[in-house]
C-alpha positions in Angstrom: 33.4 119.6 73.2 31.5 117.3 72.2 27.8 116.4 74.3 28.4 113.3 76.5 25.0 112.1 75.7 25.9 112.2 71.7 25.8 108.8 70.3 28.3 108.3 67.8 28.1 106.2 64.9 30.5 103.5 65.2 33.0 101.9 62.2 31.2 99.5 60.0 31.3 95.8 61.4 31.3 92.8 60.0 27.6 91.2 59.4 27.3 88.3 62.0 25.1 85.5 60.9 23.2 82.9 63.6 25.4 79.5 64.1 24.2 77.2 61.0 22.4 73.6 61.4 25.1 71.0 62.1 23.6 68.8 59.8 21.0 68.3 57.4 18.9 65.9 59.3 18.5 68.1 62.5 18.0 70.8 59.8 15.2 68.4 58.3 13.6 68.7 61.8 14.0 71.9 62.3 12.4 73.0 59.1 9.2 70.4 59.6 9.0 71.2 63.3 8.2 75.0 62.2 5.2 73.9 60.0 2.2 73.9 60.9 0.4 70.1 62.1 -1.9 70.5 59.3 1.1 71.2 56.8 3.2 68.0 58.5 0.0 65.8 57.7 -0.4 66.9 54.4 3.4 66.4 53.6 3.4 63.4 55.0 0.6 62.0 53.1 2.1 63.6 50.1 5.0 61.6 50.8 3.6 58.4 51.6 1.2 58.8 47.9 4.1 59.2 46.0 6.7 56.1 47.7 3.4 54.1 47.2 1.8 55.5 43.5 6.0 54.9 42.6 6.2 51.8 44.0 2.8 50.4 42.2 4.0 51.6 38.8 7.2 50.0 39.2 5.6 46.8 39.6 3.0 47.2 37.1 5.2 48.0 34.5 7.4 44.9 35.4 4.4 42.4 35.7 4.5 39.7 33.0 1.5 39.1 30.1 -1.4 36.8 31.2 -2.5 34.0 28.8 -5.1 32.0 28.9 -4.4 28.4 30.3 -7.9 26.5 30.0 -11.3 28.7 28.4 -14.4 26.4 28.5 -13.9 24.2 31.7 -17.0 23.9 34.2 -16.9 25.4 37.5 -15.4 22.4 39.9 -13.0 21.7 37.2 -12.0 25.5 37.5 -11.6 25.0 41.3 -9.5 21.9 41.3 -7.4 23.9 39.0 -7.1 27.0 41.4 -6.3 24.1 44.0 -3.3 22.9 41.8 -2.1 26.5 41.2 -2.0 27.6 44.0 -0.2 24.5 45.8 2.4 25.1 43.2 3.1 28.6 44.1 1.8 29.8 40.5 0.5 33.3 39.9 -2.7 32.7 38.1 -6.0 35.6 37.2 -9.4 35.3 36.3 -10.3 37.0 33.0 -13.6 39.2 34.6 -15.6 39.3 31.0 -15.5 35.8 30.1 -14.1 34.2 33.5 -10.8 32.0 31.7 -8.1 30.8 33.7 -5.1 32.7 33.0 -1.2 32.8 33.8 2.1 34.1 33.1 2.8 33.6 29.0 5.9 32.1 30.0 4.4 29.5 32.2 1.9 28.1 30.0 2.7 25.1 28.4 4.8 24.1 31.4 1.8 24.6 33.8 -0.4 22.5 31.2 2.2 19.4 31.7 1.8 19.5 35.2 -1.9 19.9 35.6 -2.0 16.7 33.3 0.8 14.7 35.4 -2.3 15.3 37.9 -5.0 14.6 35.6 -6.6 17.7 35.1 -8.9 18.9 33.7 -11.0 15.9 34.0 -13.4 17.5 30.7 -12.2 13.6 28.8 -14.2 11.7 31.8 -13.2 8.8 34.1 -12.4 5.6 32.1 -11.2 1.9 33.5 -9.3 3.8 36.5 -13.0 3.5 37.8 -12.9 0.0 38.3 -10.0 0.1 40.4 -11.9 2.0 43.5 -13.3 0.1 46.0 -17.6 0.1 45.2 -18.0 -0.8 49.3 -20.1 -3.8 50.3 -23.7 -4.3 49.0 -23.6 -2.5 45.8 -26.2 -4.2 43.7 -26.7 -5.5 40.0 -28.0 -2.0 38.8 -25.5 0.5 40.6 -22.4 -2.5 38.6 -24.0 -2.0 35.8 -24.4 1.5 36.0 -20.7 2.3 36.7 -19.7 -0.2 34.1 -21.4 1.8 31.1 -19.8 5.0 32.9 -16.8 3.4 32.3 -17.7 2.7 28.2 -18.9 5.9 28.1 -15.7 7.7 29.2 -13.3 5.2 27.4 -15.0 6.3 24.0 -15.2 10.2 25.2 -11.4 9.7 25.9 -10.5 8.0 22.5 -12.8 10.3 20.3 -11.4 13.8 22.1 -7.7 12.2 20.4 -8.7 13.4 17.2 -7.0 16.8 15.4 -10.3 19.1 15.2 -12.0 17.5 18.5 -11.3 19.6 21.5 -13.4 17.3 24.2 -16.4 14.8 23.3 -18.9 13.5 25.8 -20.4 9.8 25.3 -24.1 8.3 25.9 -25.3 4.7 26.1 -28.4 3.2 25.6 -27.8 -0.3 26.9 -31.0 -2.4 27.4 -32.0 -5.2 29.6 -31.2 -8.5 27.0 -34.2 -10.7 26.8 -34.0 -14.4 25.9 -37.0 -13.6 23.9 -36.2 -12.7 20.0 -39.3 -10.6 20.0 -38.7 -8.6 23.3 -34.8 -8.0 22.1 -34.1 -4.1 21.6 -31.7 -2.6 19.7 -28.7 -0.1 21.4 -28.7 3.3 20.6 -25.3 5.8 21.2 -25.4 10.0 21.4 -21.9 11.6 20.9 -21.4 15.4 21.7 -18.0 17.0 20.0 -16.4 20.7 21.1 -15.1 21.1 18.2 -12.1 23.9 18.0 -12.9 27.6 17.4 -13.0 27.8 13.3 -12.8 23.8 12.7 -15.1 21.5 11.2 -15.5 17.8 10.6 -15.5 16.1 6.9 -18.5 13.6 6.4 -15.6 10.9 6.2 -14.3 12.0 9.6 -18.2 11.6 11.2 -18.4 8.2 9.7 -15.3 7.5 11.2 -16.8 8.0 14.7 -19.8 6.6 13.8 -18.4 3.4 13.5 -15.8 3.5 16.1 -19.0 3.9 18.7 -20.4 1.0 16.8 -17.7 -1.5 16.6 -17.2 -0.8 20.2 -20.6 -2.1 21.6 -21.9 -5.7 20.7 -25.4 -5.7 18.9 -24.9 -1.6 18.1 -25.3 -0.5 14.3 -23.8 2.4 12.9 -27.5 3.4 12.7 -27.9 3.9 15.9 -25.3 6.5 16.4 -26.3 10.2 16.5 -22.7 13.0 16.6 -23.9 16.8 17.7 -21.2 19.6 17.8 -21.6 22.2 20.4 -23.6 24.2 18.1 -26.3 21.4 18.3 -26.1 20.5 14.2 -26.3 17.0 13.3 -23.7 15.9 12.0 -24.7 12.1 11.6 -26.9 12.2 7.8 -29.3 9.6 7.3 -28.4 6.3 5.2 -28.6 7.1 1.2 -30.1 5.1 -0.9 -27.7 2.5 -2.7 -28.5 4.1 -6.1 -27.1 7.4 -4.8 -23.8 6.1 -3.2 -23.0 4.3 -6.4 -23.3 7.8 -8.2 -21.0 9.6 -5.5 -18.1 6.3 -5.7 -18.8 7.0 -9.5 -17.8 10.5 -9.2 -15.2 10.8 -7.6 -13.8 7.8 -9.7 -14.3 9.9 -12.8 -12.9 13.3 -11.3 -9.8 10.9 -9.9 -9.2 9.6 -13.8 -9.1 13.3 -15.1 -6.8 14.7 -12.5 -5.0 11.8 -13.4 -4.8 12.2 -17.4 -4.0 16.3 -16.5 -1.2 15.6 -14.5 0.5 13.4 -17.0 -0.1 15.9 -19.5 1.3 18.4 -17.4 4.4 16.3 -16.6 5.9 15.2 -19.6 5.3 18.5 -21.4 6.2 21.0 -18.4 10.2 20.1 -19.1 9.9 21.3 -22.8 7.6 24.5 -22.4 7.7 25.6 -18.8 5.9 24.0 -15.6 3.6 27.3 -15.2 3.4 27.4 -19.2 1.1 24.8 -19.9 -2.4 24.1 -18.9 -4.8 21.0 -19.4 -8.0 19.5 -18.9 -9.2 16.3 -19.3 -13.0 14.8 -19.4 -13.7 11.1 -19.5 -16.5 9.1 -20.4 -16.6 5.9 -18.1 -19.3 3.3 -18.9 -20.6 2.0 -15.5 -22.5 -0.9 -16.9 -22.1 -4.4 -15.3 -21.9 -6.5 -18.1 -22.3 -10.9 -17.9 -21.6 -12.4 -21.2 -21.7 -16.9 -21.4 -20.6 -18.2 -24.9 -20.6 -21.8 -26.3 -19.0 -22.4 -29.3 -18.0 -25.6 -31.2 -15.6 -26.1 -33.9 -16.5 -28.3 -36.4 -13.1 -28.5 -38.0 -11.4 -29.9 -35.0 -13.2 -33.2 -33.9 -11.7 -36.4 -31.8 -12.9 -39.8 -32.3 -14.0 -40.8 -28.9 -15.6 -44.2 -29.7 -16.3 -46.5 -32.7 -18.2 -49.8 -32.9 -18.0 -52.0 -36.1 -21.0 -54.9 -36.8 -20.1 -57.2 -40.2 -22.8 -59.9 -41.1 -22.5 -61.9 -44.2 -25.3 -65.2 -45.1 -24.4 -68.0 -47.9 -27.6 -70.1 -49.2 -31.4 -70.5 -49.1 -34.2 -68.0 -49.4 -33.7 -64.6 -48.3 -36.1 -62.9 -46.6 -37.8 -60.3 -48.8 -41.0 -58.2 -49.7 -42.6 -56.1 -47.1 -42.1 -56.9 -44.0 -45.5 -58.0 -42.6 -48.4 -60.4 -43.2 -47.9 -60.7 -46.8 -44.4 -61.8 -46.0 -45.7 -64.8 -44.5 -47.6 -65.9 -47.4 -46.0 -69.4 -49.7 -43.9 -68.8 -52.3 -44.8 -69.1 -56.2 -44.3 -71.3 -58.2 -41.3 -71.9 -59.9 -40.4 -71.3 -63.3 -37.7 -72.4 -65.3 -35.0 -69.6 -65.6 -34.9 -67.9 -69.5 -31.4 -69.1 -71.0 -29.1 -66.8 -71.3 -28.3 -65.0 -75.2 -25.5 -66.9 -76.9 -26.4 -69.9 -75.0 -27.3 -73.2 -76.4 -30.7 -74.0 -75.6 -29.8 -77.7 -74.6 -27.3 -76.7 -72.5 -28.4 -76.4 -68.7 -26.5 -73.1 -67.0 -24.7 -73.8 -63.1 -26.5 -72.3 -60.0 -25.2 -70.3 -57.3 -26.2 -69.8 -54.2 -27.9 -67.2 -53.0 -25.8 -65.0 -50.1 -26.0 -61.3 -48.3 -23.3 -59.6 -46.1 -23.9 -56.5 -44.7 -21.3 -54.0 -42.9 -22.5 -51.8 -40.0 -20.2 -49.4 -38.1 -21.2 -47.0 -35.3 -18.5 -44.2 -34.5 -19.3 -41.4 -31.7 -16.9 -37.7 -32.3 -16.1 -35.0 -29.4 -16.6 -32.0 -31.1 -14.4 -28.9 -29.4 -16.4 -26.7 -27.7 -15.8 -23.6 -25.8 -18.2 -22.6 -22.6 -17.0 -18.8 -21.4 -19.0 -16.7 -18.7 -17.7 -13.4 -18.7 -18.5 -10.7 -16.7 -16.7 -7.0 -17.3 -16.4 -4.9 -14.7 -17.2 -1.5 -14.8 -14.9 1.6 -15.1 -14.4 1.3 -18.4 -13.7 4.6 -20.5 -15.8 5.1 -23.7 -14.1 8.4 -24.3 -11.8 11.1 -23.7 -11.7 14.8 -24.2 -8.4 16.7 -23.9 -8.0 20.0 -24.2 -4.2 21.9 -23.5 -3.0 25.4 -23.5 0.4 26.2 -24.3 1.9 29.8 -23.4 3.8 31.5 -26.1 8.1 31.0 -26.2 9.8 33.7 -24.7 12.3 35.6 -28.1 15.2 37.7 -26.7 16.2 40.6 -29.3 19.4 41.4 -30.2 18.9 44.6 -27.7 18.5 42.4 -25.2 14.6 42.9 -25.6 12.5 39.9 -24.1 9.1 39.3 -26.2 6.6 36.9 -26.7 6.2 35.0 -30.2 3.7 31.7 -31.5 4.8 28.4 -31.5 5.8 26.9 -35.1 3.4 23.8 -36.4 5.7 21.3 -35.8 6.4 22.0 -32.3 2.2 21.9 -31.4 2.3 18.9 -33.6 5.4 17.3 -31.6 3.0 18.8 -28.5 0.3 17.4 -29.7 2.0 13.8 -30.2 3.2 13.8 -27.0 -0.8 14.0 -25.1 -1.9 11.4 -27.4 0.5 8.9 -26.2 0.6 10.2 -22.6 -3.5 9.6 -22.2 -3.3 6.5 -24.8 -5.3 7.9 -27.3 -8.0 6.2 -29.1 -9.9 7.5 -32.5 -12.0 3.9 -32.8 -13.3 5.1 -29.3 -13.5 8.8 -30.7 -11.0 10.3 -28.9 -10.4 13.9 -29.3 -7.7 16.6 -28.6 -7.4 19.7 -29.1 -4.1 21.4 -28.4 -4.0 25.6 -28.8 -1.2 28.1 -28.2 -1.7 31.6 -27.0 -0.2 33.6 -24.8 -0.9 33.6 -21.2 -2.2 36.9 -19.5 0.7 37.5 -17.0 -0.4 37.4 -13.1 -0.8 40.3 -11.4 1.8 40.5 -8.5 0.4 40.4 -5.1 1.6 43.4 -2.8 2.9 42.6 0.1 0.7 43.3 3.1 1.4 46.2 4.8 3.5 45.8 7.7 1.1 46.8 10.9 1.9 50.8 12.4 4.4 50.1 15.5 2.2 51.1 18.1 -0.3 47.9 16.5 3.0 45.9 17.2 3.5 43.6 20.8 6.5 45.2 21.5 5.5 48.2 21.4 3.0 48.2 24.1 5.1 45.7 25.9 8.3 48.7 25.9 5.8 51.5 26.6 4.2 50.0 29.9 7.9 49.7 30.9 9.3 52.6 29.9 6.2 55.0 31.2 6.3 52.9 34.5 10.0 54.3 34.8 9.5 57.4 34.0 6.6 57.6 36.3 8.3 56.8 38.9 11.6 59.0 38.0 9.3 61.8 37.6 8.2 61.1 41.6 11.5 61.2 42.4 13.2 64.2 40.8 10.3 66.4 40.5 8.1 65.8 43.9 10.0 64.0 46.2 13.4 65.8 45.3 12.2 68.8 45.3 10.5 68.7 48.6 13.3 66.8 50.4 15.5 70.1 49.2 13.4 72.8 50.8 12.9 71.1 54.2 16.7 69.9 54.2 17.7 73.7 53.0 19.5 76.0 55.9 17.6 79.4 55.8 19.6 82.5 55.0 20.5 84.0 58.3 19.5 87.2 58.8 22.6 90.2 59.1 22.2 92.8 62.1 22.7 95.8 60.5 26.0 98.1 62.1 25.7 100.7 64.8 26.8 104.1 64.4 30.4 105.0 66.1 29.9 105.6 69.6 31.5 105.4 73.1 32.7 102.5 74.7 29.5 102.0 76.9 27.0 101.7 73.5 30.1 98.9 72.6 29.1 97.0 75.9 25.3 97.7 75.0 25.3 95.9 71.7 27.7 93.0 73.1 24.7 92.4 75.4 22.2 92.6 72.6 24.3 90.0 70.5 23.9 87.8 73.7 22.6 84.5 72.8 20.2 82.2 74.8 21.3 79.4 76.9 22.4 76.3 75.3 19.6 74.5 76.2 17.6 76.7 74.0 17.5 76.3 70.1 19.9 78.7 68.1 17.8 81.7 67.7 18.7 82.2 63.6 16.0 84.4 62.1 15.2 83.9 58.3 15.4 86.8 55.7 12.5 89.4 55.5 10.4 87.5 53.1 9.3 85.2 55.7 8.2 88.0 58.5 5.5 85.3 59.9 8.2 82.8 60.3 10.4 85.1 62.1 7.9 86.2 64.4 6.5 82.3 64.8 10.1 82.1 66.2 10.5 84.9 68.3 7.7 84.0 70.2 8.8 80.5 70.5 11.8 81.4 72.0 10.2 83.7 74.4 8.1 81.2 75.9 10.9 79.1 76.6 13.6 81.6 77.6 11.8 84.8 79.0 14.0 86.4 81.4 16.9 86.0 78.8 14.8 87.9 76.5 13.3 90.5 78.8 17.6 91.3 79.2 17.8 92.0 75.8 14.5 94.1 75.0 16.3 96.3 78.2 19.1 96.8 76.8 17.5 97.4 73.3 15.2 100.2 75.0 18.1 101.6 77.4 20.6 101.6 74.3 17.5 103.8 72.6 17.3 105.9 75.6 
C-alpha cells in the first residue's frame, strides 16, 4: 500500500494561458505603462520627431518654385511692395544673397499687373499726377517752381524708361533764373541716367534719339546740353564731330547701301537659274562726292529775230554841194570857173545842155535778238564713276547613270549668258570703265553643325522638380512603415502568456492545492499574465506590482505554493 504522504504525479493538463488584452488600445497602455518614464519620454519624443520631420517634408516637397518679381528696387520701394503682398494674401521670400523680391513662378506676371494697377514700383518717378495734390497755403515762388521741374523731370524719366533696352531712367534739370538781360541769359543744361537691361546696349542712333527728345522738350535747351550715363557710369552722349567728318560717315554708308544694293540684284536674278546658295557676289562702287555749279551762255548766230529796224532816205536836186574837207578850208570861195572841155565827137560850136547837180543818200538802222541760252547747273553728288563686280558661281550638279551625283564646270556660253545677265542687272558701263569679272568653281561644301547635346536629365528642371517630390514621399513613407509602424506594433503586440507547466498525478487534496494556486486576483486588480522567459525582468517588474496592490491575495498563494511543497 501505497505511503499516504506520496505525491503522485497527476495526468497531463491542458496549458492555461492568462485572459488576453480586450483590445489593442488598453493593450497599448498596458505595454507603455510597463516602461520605464525615461523610456515613455524618449518614445514620445521619437514620436512627436517623426509626425513633425514627416510632416515638414511633405510640405517642402509640395512647396512651389520662387521667381524673382522685381531685382534692383530701393529699400522703401521694397517695403511698399511687402505692403501690397501681403494685403493680397500672396506668399512672397526674400532672396538672402542678393535681397530680390520673390514669389510663386506661377504668380508672377499676374502679381506684376496688380502691383502696377497700384502704381508700383514707383522707380519711373512722379509725373503731372503731382499737380493734382493740394501744395497747402503759403507755398512760395521757389518751392512752385521746384515741384514744377520735379514734374519735367519725371514726365521725361517716364517717357525715356518706354524704350526696348531701357529698364528705368532718372532725369535732371538745370533750369536758370531768365534774365531780361541778353548778356546775363544762361543756357539749360539736362543729365539722363539709363538702367539699361542685363546684356543690352544702346546704338549711337538710339542716344541721339534721347538726346533730342530731352532737348525738344525744354525751351532754349540744345542737344548740346544733354549728357546720357548708363549704370555703369560710361558716357554715352560723344561730342559734336566736325562737319567734315559726318559728311564722310553719310558718305559711307551711302556707298556700302549702293553695293549691298548692286549684290542683291545680282543675287536675285541669277539665284533662279543656278541655285540661291550657289552664287555669290560683290560689288565696289566709286561715287564722286563733288558738288559741282556749272552757268553757260551761249548764242546762236544762225537763228536771229529782227526786233527793230529804222529806215532814213535823203535825196537833194541843184546848187553846190558841199565838198572837200570838212573844216576851215571848206569855208574858203570857190575858183574860178572854167569853161567845160567839149566832149569827143562833138562840134566845137555846138554848146552841150547842163544838168543839175543832185545827191540822195539811203540810211537804214536795223537792231537783231540773237538766241541765247543762260543755264546754271548744279550736279548733285552721289554720282558713280565706277563699278567693280566680281561673282562666284558653284559648279552644276551631273547625276550618273548609277544614280551617282557629281560636280562638273559650267560650259562658256552659260558664264557668258551669266555674265550678260550682271551687266544689265548693275547697268554696266565700259566709257566709265566698268569691269566684271564672273568665275566658276566649285564651292567647298559646309560643314554640318551637330546638334548640341541634349543636357544629362539630372541638369533638366523636371528632374529636380520630380526628385524633391518623390524623396519628400518617400521620406515620409519611410517614417511611416519603418519607425512609426514598427513601433506602434510592438507596444500594440499582446505578449505570449506564459504556460504553467503540469503537476504530477496525485490525490485529490494536491487537485484542491493547485485550484488555489491558479486563483486569480480580484477584479479590481490587473490580469496577472506573465510574459515568456526572455523577459525575466519584466516578469518580476510585474510580480512585484501586483504584490503591492494585492498582498494578502498573494501571501494565499505563496502558502499554498509552500504547503503544496511540504
Amino acid at each position: 500500500m501505497a505511503d499516504a504522504n506520496t505525491h503522485r504525479n497527476p495526468p497531463a493538463a491542458a496549458p492555461e494561458t492568462l485572459p488576453a488584452a480586450s483590445s489593442s488600445l488598453a493593450v497599448l497602455q498596458a505595454n507603455i505603462a510597463r516602461l520605464s518614464p525615461l523610456k515613455q519620454v524618449g518614445l514620445l519624443l521619437m514620436i512627436a520627431v517623426s509626425v513633425a520631420l514627416g510632416v515638414g517634408i511633405f510640405l517642402w516637397s509640395q512647396s512651389p518654385n520662387y521667381q524673382i518679381l522685381y531685382g534692383a528696387v530701393s529699400g522703401k520701394e521694397k517695403g511698399e511692395i511687402v505692403e501690397a503682398l501681403q494685403k493680397a494674401n500672396i506668399d512672397y521670400q526674400l532672396d538672402e544673397a542678393t535681397g530680390a523680391l520673390m514669389v510663386p513662378a506661377s504668380q508672377v506676371h499676374e502679381v506684376r499687373l496688380q502691383l502696377a494697377m497700384e502704381g508700383l514700383p514707383r522707380s519711373a518717378g512722379t509725373g503731372f499726377e503731382l499737380l493734382e495734390q493740394n501744395p497747402g497755403f503759403g507755398v512760395s515762388e521757389f518751392l512752385e517752381k521746384a515741384r514744377y521741374q520735379r514734374v519735367l523731370e519725371g514726365e521725361l524719366a517716364r517717357t525715356i524708361s518706354t524704350l526696348n533696352n531701357v529698364k528705368s531712367a532718372r532725369v535732371h534739370l538745370a533750369l536758370p533764373k531768365r534774365s531780361v538781360f541778353i548778356r546775363d541769359r544762361k543756357v539749360p543744361s539736362a543729365s539722363v541716367v539709363l538702367d539699361l537691361y542685363p546684356g543690352r546696349m544702346l546704338a549711337p542712333g538710339q542716344v541721339a534719339a534721347i538726346t533730342h527728345l530731352v532737348a525738344s522738350s525744354i525751351p532754349e535747351l540744345e542737344s548740346a546740353g544733354v549728357t546720357v550715363v548708363n549704370q555703369e557710369g560710361d558716357l554715352l552722349t560723344q561730342p559734336e564731330r566736325s562737319q567734315t567728318l559726318e559728311m564722310t560717315a553719310s558718305q559711307f554708308e551711302y556707298t556700302r547701301r549702293i553695293e549691298e544694293e548692286y549684290g542683291h540684284r545680282i543675287q536675285r536674278i541669277l539665284a533662279p537659274l543656278v541655285g540661291a546658295d550657289k552664287v555669290r557676289a560683290q560689288v565696289v562702287a566709286e561715287v564722286d562726292f563733288t558738288v559741282t555749279e556749272q552757268t553757260q551762255e551761249r548764242y546762236e548766230p544762225e537763228k536771229r529775230a529782227l526786233r527793230s529796224e529804222q529806215t532814213a532816205e535823203e535825196e537833194r536836186i541843184g546848187g553846190r554841194l558841199p565838198g572837200g574837207i570838212p573844216g576851215a578850208l571848206s569855208n574858203q570861195p570857190p575858183d574860178e570857173a572854167q569853161v567845160p572841155e567839149t566832149l569827143n565827137g562833138a562840134n566845137e560850136g555846138e554848146s552841150q545842155p547842163s544838168e543839175p547837180p543832185s545827191s540822195r543818200s539811203l540810211r537804214a538802222t536795223r537792231n537783231y535778238e540773237l538766241d541765247r541760252t543762260i543755264s546754271h547747273i548744279r550736279l548733285a553728288p552721289g554720282d558713280i564713276r565706277r563699278l567693280s563686280v566680281a561673282v562666284l558661281v558653284d559648279e552644276k550638279l551631273v547625276t550618273d547613270a548609277e544614280g551617282n551625283v557629281s560636280t562638273s564646270p559650267r560650259s562658256p556660253q552659260e558664264l557668258e549668258h551669266i555674265t550678260g545677265l550682271v551687266k544689265e542687272a548693275v547697268g554696266f558701263n565700259p566709257d566709265r570703265g566698268d569691269t566684271i569679272n564672273v568665275i566658276n568653281a566649285p564651292f567647298v561644301p559646309n560643314e554640318e553643325l551637330e546638334p548640341l547635346p541634349e543636357p544629362p536629365f539630372w541638369q533638366q528642371e523636371w528632374f529636380w522638380v520630380a526628385v524633391k517630390q518623390g524623396g519628400g514621399i518617400l521620406a515620409v513613407l519611410f517614417l511611416l512603415l519603418g519607425v512609426l509602424r514598427p513601433t506602434f506594433r510592438r507596444l500594440t503586440t499582446v505578449p505570449e502568456p506564459v504556460t504553467v507547466p503540469s503537476l504530477p498525478k496525485g490525490s485529490d487534496e494536491d487537485k484542491e492545492g493547485l485550484k488555489e494556486d491558479r486563483l486569480t486576483l480580484s477584479s479590481n486588480a490587473p490580469t496577472l499574465q506573465l510574459s515568456g522567459p526572455d523577459s525575466l525582468e519584466a516578469n518580476l517588474e510585474r510580480v512585484r506590482k501586483m504584490a503591492a496592490d494585492d498582498s494578502e491575495r498573494v501571501a494565499q498563494v505563496v502558502k499554498n505554493w509552500v504547503s503544496g511543497d511540504g
